[in-house]
Backbone as JSON, one array per atom type, in Angstrom:
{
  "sequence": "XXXXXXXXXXXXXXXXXXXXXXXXXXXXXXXXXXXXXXXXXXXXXXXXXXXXXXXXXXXXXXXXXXXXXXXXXXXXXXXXXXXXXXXXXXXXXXXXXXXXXXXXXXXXXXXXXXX",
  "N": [[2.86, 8.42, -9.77], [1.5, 8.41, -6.83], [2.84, 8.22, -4.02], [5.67, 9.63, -2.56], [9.15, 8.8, -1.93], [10.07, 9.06, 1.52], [11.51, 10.9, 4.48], [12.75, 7.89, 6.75], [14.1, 7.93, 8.3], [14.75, 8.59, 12.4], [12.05, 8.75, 12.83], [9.44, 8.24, 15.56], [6.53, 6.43, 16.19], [9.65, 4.02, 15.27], [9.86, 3.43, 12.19], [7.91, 1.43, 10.21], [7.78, -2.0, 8.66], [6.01, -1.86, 7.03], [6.06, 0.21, 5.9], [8.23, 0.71, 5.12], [8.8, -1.03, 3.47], [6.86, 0.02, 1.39], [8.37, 2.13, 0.97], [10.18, 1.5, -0.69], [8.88, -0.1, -3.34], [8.07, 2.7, -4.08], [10.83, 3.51, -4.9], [11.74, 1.39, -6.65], [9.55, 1.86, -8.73], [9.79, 4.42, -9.66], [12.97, 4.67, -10.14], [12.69, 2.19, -11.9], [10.64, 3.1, -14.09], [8.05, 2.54, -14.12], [4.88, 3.05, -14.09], [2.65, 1.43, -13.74], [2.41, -2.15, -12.8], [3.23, -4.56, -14.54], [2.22, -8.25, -15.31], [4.53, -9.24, -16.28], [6.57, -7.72, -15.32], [6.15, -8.09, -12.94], [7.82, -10.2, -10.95], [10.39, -9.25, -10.79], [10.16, -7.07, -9.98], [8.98, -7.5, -7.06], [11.22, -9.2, -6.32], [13.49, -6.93, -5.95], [12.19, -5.02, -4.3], [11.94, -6.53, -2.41], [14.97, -6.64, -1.83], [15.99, -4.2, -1.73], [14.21, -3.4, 0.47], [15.09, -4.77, 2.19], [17.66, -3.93, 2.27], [17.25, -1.24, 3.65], [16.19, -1.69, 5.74], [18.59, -2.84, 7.26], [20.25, -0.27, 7.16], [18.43, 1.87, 8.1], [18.83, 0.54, 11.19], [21.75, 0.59, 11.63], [22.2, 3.24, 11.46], [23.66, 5.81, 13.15], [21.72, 7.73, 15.85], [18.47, 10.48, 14.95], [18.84, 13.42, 15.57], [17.13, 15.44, 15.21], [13.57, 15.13, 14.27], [11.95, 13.88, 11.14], [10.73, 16.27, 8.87], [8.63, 15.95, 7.26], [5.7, 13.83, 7.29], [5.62, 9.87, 6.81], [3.8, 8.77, 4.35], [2.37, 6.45, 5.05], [1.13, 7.05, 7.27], [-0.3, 9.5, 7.56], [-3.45, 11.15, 8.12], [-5.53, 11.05, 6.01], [-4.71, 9.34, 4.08], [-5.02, 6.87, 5.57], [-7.49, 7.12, 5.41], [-8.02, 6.67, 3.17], [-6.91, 3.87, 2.75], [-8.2, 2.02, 4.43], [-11.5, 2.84, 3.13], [-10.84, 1.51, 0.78], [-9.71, -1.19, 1.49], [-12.41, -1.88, 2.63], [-14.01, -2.08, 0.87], [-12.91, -3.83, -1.2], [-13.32, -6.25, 0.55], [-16.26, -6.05, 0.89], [-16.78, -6.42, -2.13], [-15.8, -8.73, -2.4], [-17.75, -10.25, -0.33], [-20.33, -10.39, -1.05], [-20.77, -11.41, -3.91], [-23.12, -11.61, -5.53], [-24.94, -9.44, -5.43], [-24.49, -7.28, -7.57], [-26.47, -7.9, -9.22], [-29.43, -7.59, -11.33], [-32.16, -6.58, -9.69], [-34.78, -7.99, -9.56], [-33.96, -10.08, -10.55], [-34.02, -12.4, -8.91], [-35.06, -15.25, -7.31], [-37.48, -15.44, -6.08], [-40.1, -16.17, -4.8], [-43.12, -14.33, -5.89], [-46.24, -12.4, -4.7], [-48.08, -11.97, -6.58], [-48.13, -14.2, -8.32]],
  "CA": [[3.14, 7.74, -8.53], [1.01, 9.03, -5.49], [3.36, 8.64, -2.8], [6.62, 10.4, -2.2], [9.87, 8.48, -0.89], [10.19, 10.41, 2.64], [12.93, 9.95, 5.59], [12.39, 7.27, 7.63], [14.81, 7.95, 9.98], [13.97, 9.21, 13.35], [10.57, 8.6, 13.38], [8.6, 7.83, 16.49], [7.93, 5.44, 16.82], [10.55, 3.7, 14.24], [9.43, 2.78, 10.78], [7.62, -0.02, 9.88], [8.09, -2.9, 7.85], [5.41, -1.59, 5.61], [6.78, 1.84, 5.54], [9.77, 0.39, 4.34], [8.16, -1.75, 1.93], [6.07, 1.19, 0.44], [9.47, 3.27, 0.01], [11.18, 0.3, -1.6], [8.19, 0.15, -4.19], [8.34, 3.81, -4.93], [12.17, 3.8, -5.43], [11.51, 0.54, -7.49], [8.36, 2.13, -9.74], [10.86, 5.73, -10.13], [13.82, 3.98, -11.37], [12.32, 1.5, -13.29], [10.18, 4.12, -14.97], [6.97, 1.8, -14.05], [3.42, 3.6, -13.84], [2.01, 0.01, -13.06], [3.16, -3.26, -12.48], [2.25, -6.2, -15.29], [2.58, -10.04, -15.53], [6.24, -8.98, -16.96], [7.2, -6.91, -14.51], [6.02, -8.53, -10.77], [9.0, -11.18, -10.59], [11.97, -8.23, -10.82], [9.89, -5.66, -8.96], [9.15, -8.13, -6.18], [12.91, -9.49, -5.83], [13.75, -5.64, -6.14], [11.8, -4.35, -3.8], [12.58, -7.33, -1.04], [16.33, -6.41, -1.76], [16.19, -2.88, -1.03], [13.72, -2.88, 2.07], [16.17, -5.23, 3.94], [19.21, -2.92, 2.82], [16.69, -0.08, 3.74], [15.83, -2.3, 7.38], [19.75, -2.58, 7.81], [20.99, 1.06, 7.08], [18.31, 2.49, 9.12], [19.45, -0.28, 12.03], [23.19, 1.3, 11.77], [22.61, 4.43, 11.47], [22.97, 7.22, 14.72], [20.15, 8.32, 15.9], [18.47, 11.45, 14.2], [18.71, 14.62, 16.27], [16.03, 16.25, 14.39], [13.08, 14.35, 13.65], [11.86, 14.25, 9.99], [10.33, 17.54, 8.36], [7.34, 15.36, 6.6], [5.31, 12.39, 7.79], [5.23, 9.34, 5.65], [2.56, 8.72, 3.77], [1.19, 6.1, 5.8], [0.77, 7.73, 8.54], [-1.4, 10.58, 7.11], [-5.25, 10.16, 8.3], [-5.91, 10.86, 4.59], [-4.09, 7.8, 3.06], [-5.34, 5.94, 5.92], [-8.87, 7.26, 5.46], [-8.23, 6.02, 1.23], [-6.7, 2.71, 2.81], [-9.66, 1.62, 4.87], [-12.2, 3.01, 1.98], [-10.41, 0.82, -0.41], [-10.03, -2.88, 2.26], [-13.94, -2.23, 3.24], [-14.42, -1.65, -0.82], [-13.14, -4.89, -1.58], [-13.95, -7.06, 1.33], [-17.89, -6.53, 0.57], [-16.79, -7.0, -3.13], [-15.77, -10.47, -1.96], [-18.44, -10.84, 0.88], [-21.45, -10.25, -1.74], [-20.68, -11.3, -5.17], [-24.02, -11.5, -6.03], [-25.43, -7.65, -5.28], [-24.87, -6.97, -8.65], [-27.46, -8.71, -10.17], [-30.59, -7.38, -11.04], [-33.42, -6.88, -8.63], [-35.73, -9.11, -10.4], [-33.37, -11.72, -11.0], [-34.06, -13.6, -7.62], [-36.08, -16.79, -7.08], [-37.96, -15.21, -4.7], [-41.67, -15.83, -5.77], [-43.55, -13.04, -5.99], [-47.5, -12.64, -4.59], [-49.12, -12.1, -8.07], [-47.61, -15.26, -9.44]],
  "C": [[2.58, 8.59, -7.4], [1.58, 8.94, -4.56], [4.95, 8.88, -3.04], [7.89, 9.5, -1.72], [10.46, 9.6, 0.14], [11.04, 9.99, 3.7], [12.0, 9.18, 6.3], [13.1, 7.22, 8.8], [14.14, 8.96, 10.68], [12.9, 9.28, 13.51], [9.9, 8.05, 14.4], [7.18, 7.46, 16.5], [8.29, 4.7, 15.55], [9.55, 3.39, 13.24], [9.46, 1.98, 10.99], [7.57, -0.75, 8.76], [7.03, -2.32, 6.73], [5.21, -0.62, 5.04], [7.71, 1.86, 4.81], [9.58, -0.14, 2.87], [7.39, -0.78, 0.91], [7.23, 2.22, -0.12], [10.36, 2.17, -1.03], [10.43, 0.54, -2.86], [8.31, 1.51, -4.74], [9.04, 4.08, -5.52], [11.89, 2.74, -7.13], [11.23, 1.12, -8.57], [9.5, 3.21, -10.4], [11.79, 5.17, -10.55], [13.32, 3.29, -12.24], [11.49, 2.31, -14.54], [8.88, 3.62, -15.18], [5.66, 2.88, -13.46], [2.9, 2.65, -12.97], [2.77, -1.1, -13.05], [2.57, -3.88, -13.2], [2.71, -7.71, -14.62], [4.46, -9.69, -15.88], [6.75, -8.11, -16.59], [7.01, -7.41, -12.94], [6.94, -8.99, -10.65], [9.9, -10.25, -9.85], [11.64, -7.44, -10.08], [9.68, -6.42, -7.86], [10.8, -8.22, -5.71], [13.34, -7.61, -5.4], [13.76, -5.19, -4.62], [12.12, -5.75, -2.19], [14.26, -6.82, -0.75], [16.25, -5.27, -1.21], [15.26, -2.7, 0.25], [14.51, -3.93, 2.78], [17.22, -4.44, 3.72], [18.5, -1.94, 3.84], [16.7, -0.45, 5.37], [17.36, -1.76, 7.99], [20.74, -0.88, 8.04], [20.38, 1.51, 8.47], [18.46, 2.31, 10.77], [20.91, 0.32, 12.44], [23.35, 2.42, 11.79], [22.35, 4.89, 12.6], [21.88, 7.79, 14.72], [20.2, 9.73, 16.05], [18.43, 12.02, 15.47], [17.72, 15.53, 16.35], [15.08, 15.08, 13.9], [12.56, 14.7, 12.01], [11.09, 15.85, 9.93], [8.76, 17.11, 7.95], [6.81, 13.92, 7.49], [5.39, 11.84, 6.87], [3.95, 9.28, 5.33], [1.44, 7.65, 4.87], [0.82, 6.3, 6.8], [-0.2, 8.87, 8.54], [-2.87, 10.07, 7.34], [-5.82, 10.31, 7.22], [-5.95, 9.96, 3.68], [-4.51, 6.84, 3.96], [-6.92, 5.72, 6.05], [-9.08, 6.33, 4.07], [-8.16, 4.23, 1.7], [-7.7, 1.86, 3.05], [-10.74, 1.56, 3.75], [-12.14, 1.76, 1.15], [-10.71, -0.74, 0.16], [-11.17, -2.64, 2.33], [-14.46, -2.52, 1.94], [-14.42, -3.55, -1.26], [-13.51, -5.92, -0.51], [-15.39, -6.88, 0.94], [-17.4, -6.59, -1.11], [-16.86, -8.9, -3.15], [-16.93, -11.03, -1.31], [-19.87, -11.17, -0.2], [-21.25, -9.77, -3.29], [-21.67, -11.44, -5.99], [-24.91, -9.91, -6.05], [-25.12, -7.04, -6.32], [-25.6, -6.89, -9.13], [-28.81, -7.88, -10.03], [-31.8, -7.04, -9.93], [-34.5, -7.88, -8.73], [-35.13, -10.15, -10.55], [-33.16, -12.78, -9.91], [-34.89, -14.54, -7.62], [-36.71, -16.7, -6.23], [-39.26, -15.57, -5.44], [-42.2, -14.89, -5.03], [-45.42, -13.24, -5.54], [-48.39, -12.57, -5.51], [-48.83, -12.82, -8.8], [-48.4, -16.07, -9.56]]
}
């Protein structure tokens, strides 16, 4: 599991919904004892992981505010994980944008001047 569950309280500015959602998943993956997620595992880890980031929304909603801010950043906040994040959306967006750029060089319908 590459990321860490890390406080979210006191952070400036507050944790976000997909801060929350990324510690939900970790707790999720660590108890359940999940490496990856299959076909026979999304349903329960979904529901799961919706259940605990709204307790997770509501606690940190009720709780006094920290005195001390955290010790660690979360993960997504690191320009490292957001350097991987980017990498990864630009990665597959031109996967999607140009599903042909695989193919051969030769294998176009272009005609050629010695034909």
């Amino acid at each position: 599991m590459c990321r860490n569950i890390t406080a979210l309280r006191g952070l400036e500015p507050a944790a976000t919904e997909e801060e929350i959602q990324a510690a939900a998943l970790q707790y999720v993956r660590k108890v359940g004892g999940l490496s990856s997620i299959s076909a026979a595992t999304q349903a329960a880890v979904d529901a799961a992981v919706a259940d605990i980031a709204a307790i997770t929304t509501r606690l940190l909603a009720e709780l006094p505010e920290r005195k001390v801010p955290p010790k660690s950043v979360p993960p997504l906040r690191r320009p490292e994980v957001q350097a991987r994040i980017r990498a990864r959306e630009h990665a597959h967006a031109h996967d999607h944008a140009h599903p042909h750029d695989h193919a051969h060089p030769h294998d176009h319908d272009h005609a050629h001047p010695h034909d």
